[in-house]
C-alpha positions as CSV (number, residue, x, y, z in Angstrom):
1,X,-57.0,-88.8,-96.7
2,X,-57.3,-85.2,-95.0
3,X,-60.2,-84.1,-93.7
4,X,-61.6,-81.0,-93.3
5,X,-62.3,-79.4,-90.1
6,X,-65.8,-77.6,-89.5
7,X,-64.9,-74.0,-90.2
8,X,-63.1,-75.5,-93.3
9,X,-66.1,-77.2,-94.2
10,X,-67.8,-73.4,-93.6
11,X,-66.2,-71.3,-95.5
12,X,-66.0,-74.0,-98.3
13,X,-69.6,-73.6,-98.4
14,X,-69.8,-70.2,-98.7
15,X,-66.8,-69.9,-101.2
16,X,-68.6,-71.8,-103.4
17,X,-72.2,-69.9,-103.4
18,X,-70.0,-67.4,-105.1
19,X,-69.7,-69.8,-108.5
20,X,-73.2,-71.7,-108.1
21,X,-74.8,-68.2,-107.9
22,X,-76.9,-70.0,-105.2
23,X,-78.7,-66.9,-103.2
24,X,-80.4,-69.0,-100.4
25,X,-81.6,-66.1,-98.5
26,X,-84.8,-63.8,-98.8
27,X,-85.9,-60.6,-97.4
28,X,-89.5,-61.3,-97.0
29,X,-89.9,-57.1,-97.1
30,X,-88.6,-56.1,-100.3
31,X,-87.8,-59.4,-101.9
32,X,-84.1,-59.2,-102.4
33,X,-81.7,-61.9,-102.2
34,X,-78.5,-63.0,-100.6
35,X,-76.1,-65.9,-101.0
36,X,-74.5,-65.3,-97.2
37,X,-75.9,-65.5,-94.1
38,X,-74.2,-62.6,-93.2
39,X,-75.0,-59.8,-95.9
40,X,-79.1,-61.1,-95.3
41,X,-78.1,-60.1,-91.7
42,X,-76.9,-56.7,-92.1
43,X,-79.2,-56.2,-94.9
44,X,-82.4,-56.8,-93.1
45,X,-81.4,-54.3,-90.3
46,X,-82.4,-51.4,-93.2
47,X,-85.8,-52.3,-92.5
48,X,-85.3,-52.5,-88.5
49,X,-83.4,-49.2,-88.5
50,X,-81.4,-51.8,-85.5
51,X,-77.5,-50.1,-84.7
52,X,-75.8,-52.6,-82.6
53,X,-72.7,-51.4,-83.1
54,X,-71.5,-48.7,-80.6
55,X,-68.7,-46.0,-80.7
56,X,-67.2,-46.3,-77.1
57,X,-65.7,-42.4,-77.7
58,X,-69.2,-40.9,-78.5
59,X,-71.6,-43.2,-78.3
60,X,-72.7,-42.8,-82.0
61,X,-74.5,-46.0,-83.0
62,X,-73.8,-48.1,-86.2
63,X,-76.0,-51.1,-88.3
64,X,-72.1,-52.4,-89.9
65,X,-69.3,-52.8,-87.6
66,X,-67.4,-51.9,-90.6
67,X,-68.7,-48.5,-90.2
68,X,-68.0,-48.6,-86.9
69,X,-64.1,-49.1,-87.6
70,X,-64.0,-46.3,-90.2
71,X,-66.2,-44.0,-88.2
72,X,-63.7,-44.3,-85.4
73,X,-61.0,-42.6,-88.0
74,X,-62.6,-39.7,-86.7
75,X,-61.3,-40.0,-83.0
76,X,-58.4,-41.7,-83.9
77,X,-57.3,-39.7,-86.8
78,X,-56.0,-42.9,-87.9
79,X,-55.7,-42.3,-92.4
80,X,-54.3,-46.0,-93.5
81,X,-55.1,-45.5,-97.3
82,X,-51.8,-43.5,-98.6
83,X,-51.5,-42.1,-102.3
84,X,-48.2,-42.9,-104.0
85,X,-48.7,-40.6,-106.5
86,X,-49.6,-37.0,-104.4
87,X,-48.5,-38.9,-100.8
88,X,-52.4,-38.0,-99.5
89,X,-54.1,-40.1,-97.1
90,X,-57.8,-41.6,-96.3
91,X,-59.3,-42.9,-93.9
92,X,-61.7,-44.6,-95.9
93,X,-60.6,-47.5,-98.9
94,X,-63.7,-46.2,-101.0
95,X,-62.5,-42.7,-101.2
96,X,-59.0,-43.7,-101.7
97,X,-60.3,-46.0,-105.0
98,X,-61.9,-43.1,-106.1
99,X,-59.0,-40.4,-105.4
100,X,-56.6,-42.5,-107.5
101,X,-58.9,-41.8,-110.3
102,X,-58.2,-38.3,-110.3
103,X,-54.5,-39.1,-111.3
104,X,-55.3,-42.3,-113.6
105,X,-58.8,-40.0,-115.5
106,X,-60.5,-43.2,-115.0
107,X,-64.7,-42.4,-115.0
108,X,-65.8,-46.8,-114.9
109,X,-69.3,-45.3,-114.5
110,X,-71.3,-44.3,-117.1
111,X,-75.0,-42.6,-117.5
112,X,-76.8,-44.5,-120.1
113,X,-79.4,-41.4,-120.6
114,X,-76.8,-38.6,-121.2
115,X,-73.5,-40.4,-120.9
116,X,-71.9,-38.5,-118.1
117,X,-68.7,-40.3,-116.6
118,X,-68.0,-40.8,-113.1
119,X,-65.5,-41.9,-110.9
120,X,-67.5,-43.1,-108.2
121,X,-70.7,-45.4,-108.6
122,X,-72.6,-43.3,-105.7
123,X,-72.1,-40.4,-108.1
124,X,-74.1,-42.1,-110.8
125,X,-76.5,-43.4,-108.4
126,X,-77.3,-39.7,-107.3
127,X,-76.9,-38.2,-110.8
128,X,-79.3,-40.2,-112.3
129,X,-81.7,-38.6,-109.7
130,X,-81.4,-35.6,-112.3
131,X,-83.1,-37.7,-115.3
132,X,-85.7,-39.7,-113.0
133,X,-86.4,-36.6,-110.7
134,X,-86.5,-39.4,-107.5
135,X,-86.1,-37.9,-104.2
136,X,-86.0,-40.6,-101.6
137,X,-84.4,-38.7,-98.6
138,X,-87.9,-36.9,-96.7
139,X,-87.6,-34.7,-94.2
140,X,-90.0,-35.6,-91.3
141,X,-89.8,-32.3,-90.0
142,X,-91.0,-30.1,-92.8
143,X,-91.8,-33.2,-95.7
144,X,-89.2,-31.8,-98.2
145,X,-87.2,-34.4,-100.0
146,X,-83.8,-34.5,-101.2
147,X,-82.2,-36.7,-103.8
148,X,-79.5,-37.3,-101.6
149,X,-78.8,-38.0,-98.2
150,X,-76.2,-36.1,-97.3
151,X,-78.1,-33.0,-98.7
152,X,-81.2,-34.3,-95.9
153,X,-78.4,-34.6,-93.5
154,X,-77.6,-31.0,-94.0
155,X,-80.9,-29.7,-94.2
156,X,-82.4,-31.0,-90.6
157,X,-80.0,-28.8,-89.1
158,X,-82.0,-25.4,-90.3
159,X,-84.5,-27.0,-88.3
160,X,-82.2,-28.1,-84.9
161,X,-79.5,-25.0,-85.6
162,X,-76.7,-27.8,-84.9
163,X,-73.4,-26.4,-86.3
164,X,-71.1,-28.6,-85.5
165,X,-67.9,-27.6,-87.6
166,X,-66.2,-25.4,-85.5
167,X,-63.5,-22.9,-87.1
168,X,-60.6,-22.6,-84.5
169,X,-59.0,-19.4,-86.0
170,X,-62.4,-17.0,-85.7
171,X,-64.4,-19.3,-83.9
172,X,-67.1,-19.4,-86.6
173,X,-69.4,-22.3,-86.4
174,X,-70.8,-23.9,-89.8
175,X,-73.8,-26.6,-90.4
176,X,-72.0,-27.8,-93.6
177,X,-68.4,-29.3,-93.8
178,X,-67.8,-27.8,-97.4
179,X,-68.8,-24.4,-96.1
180,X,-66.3,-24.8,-93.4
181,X,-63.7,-26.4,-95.9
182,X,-64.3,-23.0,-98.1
183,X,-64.4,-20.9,-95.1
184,X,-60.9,-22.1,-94.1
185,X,-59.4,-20.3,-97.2
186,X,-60.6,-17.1,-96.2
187,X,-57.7,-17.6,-93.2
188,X,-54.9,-19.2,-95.6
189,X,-55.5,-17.3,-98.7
190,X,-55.8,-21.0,-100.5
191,X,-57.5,-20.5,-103.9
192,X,-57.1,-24.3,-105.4
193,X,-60.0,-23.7,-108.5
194,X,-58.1,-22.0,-111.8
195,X,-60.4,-21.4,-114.5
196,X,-58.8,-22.5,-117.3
197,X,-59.8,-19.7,-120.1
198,X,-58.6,-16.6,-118.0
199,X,-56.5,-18.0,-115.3
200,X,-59.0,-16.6,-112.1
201,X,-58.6,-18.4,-109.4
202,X,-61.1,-19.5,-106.8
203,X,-61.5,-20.7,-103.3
204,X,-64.6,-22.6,-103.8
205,X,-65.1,-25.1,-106.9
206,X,-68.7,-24.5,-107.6
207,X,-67.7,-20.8,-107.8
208,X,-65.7,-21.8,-110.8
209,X,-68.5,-23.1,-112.3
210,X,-70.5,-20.5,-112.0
211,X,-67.7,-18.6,-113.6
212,X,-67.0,-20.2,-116.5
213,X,-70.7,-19.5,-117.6
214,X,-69.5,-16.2,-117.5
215,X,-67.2,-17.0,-120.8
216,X,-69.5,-19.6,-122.2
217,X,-72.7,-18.1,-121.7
218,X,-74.7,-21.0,-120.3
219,X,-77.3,-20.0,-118.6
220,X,-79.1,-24.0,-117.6
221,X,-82.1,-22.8,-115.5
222,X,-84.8,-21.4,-117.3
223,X,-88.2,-20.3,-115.8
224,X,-91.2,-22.4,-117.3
225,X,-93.7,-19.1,-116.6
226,X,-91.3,-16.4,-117.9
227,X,-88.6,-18.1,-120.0
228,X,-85.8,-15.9,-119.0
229,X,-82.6,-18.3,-118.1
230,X,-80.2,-18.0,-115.4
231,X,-76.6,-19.4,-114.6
232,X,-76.7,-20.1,-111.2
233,X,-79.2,-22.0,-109.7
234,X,-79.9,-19.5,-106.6
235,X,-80.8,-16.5,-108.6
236,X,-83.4,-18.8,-110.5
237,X,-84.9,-19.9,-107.4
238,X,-84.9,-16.2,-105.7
239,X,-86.6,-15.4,-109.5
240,X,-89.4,-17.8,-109.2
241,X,-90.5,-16.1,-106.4
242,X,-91.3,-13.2,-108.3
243,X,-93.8,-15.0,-109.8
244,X,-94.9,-16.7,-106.1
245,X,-94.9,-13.9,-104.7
246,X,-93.0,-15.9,-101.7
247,X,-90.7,-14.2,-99.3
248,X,-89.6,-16.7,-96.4
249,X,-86.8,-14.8,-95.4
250,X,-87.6,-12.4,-92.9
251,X,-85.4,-9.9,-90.6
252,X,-86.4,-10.0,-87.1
253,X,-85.3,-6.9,-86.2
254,X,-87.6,-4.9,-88.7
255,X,-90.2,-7.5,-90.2
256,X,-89.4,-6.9,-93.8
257,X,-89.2,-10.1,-96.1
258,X,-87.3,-11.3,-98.9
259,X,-87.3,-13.4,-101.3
260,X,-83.8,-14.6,-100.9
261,X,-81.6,-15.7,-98.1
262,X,-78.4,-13.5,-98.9
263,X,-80.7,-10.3,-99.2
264,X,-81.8,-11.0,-96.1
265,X,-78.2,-11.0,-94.5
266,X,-77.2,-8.0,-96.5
267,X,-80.4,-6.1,-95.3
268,X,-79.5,-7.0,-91.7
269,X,-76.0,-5.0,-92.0
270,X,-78.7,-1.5,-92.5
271,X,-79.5,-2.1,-88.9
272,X,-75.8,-3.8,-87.4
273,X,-73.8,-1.3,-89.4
274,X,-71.3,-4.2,-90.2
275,X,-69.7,-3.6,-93.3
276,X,-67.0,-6.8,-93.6
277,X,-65.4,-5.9,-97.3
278,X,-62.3,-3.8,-97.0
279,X,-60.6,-1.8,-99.7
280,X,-57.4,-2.7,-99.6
281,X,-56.1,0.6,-101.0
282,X,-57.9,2.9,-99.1
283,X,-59.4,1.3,-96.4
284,X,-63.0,2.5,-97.0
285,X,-65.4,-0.7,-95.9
286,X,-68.7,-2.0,-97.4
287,X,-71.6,-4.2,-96.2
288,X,-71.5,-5.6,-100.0
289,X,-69.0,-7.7,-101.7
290,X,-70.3,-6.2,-105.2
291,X,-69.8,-3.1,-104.3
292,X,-66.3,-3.4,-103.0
293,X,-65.6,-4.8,-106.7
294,X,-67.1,-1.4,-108.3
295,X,-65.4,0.6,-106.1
296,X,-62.1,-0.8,-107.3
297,X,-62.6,0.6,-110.2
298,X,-62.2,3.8,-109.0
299,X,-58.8,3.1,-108.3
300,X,-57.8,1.5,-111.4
301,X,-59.4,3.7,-113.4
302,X,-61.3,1.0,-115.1
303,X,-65.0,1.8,-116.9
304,X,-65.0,-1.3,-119.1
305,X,-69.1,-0.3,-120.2
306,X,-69.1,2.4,-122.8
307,X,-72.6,4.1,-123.7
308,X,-72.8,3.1,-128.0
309,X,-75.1,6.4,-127.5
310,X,-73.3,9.1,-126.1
311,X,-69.5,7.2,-126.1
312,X,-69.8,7.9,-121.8
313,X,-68.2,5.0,-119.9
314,X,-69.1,3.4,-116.9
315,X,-67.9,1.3,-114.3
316,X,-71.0,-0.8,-113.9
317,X,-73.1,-2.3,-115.9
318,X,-76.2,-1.8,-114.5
319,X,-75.2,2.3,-114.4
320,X,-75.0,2.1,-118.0
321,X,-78.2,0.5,-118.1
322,X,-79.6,3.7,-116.1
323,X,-77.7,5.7,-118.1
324,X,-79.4,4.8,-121.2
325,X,-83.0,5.5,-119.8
326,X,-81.6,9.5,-120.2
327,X,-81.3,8.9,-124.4
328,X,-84.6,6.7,-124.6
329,X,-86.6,8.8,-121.5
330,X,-87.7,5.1,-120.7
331,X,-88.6,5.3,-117.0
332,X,-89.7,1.7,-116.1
333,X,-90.8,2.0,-112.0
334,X,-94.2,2.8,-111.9
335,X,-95.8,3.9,-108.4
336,X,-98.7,2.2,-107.2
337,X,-99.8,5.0,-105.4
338,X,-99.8,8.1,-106.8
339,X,-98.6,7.0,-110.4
340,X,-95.0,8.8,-110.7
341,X,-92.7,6.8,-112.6
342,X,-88.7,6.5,-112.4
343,X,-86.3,5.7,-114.2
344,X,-84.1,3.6,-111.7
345,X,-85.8,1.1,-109.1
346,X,-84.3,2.3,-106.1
347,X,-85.8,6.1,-106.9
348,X,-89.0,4.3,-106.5
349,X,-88.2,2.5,-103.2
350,X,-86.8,5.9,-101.8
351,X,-90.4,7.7,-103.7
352,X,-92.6,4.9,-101.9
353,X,-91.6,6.2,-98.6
354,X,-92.9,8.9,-99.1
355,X,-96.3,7.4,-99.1
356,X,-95.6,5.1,-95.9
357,X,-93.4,7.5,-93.6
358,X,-90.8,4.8,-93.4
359,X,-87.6,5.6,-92.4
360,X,-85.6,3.2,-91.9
361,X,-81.8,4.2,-91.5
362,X,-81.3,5.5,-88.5
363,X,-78.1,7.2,-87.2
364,X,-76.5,5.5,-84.1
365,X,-75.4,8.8,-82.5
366,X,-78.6,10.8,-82.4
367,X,-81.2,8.8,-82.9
368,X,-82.5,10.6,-86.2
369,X,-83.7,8.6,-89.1
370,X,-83.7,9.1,-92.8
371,X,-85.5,7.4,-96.2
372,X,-82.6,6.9,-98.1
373,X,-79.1,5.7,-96.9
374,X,-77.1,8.3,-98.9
375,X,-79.2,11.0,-96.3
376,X,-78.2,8.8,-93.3
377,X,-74.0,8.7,-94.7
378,X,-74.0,12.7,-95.2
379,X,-75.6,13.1,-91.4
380,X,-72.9,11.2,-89.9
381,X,-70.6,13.6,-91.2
382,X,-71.9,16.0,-88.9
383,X,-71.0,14.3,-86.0
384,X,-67.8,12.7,-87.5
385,X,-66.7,15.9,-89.3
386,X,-65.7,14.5,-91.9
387,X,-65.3,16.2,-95.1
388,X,-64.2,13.7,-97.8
389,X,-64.9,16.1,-101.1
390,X,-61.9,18.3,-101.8
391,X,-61.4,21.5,-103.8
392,X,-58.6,20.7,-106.0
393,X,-57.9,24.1,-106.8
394,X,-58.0,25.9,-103.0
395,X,-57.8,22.8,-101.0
396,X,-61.2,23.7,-99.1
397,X,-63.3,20.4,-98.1
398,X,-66.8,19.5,-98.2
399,X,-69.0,16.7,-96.3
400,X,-71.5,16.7,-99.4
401,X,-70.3,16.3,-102.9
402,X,-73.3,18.9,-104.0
403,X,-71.3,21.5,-102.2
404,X,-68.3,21.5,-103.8
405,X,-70.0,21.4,-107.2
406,X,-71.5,24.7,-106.1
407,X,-68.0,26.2,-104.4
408,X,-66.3,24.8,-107.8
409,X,-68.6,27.5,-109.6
410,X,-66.6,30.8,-107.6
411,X,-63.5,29.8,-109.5
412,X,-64.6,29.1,-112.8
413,X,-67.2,31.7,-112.8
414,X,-70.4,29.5,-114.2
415,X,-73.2,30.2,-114.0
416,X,-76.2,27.7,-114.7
417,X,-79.2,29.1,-113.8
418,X,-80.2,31.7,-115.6
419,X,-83.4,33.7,-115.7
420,X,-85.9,33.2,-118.9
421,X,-88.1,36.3,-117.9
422,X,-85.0,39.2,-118.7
C-alpha cells in the first residue's frame, strides 16, 4: 500500500479545504476568513503595513513576493504575456486577461445599479465608487480622499513635486504616466482615438470624449446652485468657484489668482512671452491653443457663425455673441466703481484699470507698460518696425490697422465726419 510522504500529506490537506469550504483561519481585525495558511499570512500584513519583500535594483519594498516578481518587469523589461491576436506583450497576467477582452468584447463584470459592463473587476470595484460616493484613499497631507488609489498616488506628488516620468526627446518631466503617454504623441504625431461620427482624430482618449459631447450634446455635470450643465468636468469645477468665490491658483510673479489651473499657466505666458502654438501657414505664434484655431480661419476663409440679425458672419462664436449686443444695445459688464457698463467683459477688465492704475503688460525692450495687451503689441512695433497692415492699392504699410483705415480714405475720397453745425 503506498504511502504518502509529508508534503503529500500537505498539500492534500490544503487541496481539499478547497471542496469542504473549510476557512480555518481568522483575522481577529476585520473578521475575515481564510482556508490557507498562507493567504491569512499575506492578508494580515494589510493591517501591519509589513513589506518583507525587497527589490535588490531599487530597494522598493513589497507585502507579496508576487509583486515583487512583477515589479521587477520594470528593471528587467522582461513582458512574458504575448497576444496572438495583435502580437502585444505584458508584463503582468492580469492585464493580459483583460487586453484579450478588447479583441473577444467580453465585459464578465456587471454594475447591478446602472448595468455598466467591464472588462476588469477592479473597474467595477472603482466604478461603483460613483453610485456609493466611497472614497477610501485619504491623503495625510492635505485630508482629501480619492476613490481610487492610483488617483492618491498621483495626487501626493502636488505636494512632494516628484515627476518621475522623464520624456527623453524634450526632456520634459511629468507626475502622471498618462500625461507622459499623451505627451509622447506630441513627438510622433500618434493620434490613436477616431471619433466615430466625424472621423477627428485624437491623441488623448478622454479628449474623444469630451468631443463626442460636442455631437451629442451631453452636458453630465450640472451645478446644484445655478443649474447650468457642463460637458467636461474641469470647466464645472472652475464654474463652482464662481459661486465660492475660490481662486487657489495663484502666479507668483504678479499675485493675481484664478480660479482655474490652465488660466493660471496661460496668464503666466503675459509675463514669459512664450507663445508655444505655431501657424503652420504663416508662422505667426500664440500663447493660446484657441486662438491658434480662430486664427485658421483666416486662412481658410471659414466664418461658420452667421448673425440671423444682420446676415454678418463670424469666425467665433463668442464674436457673434458680441456682435449681437450692437442689434439688442445689451451691455452686460457693469463697473463697480464708477457704474459704466460694456458690452464685452474684457472692455470692462481694460475700463477697471482705469480705476486701479494697473498696467500690467510691459514691453521687454523699454521697460514701458500698458493696460491692455493690443497697446503693448502696436508698441513693439516701434522697436521692431514692423508694419504688418498693407495698402492694397499703393503698397504703403502700417504698424496700426487704424492707420490704414485712415490712409484708405485719400484714395477713395470718404469722408466720415462731417460737421452738423454748417
Amino acid at each position: 500500500m503506498y504511502k504518502m510522504s509529508y508534503l503529500e500529506k500537505r498539500k492534500s490537506s490544503k487541496h481539499q479545504e478547497i471542496h469542504t469550504s473549510q476557512e480555518p483561519y481568522h483575522c481577529d481585525i476585520c473578521g475575515k476568513s481564510f482556508s490557507l495558511h498562507s493567504s491569512f499570512t499575506n492578508h494580515k500584513r494589510i493591517h501591519t503595513g509589513e513589506k518583507p519583500h525587497h527589490c535588490d535594483i531599487c530597494g522598493k519594498s513589497f507585502s507579496f513576493s508576487s509583486t515583487l516578481t512583477v515589479h521587477k518587469r520594470i528593471h528587467t523589461g522582461k513582458k512574458p504575456y504575448h497576444c496572438d491576436i495583435c502580437g502585444k506583450s505584458f508584463s503582468v497576467g492580469s492585464n493580459f486577461t483583460a487586453h484579450k477582452r478588447i479583441h473577444t468584447g467580453e465585459q464578465p463584470y456587471c454594475c447591478d445599479i446602472c448595468g455598466k459592463s467591464f472588462t476588469q473587476e477592479g473597474n467595477l470595484t472603482t466604478h461603483k465608487r460613483i453610485h456609493t460616493g466611497e472614497r477610501p484613499y485619504h491623503c495625510g497631507i492635505c485630508g482629501e480622499s480619492f476613490s481610487v488609489g492610483s488617483t492618491l498616488t498621483a495626487h501626493k506628488r502636488i505636494h512632494t513635486g516628484e515627476e518621475p516620468y522623464h520624456c527623453d526627446i524634450c526632456g520634459k518631466s511629468f507626475s502622471f504616466s498618462s500625461n507622459f503617454t499623451t505627451h509622447k504623441r506630441i513627438h510622433t504625431g500618434e493620434e490613436p482615438y477616431c471619433c466615430d461620427i466625424c472621423g477627428k482624430s485624437f491623441s488623448a482618449g478622454n479628449t474623444l470624449t469630451k468631443h463626442k459631447r460636442v455631437h451629442t450634446g451631453e452636458k453630465p455635470y450640472p451645478c446644484d446652485i445655478c443649474g447650468k450643465s457642463f460637458s467636461v468636468s474641469s470647466n464645472f469645477t472652475a464654474h463652482k468657484r464662481i459661486h465660492t468665490g475660490e481662486e487657489p491658483y495663484c502666479c507668483d510673479i504678479c499675485g493675481k489668482s484664478f480660479s482655474a489651473g490652465n488660466t493660471l499657466t496661460k496668464h503666466k505666458r503675459v509675463h514669459t512671452g512664450e507663445k508655444p502654438y505655431p501657424c503652420d501657414i504663416c508662422g505667426k505664434s500664440f500663447s493660446v491653443n484657441s486662438s491658434l484655431t480662430l486664427h485658421k480661419r483666416i486662412h481658410a476663409g471659414e466664418k461658420p457663425y452667421p448673425c440671423d440679425i444682420c446676415g454678418k458672419s463670424f469666425s467665433e462664436n463668442s464674436s457673434l455673441t458680441k456682435h449681437k449686443r450692437i442689434h439688442t444695445g445689451e451691455k452686460p459688464y457693469h463697473c463697480d466703481i464708477c457704474g459704466k457698463s460694456f458690452s464685452v467683459g474684457s472692455n470692462l477688465t481694460a475700463h477697471k484699470r482705469i480705476h486701479t492704475g494697473e498696467k500690467p503688460y510691459h514691453c521687454n525692450i523699454c521697460g514701458k507698460s500698458f493696460t491692455v495687451s493690443s497697446h503693448l503689441t502696436q508698441h513693439t512695433r516701434i522697436h521692431t518696425g514692423e508694419k504688418p497692415y498693407h495698402c492694397d492699392i499703393c503698397g504703403k504699410s502700417f504698424s496700426v490697422s487704424s492707420s490704414l483705415t485712415k490712409h484708405k480714405r485719400i484714395h477713395t475720397g470718404e469722408e466720415p465726419y462731417r460737421c452738423d453745425m454748417w
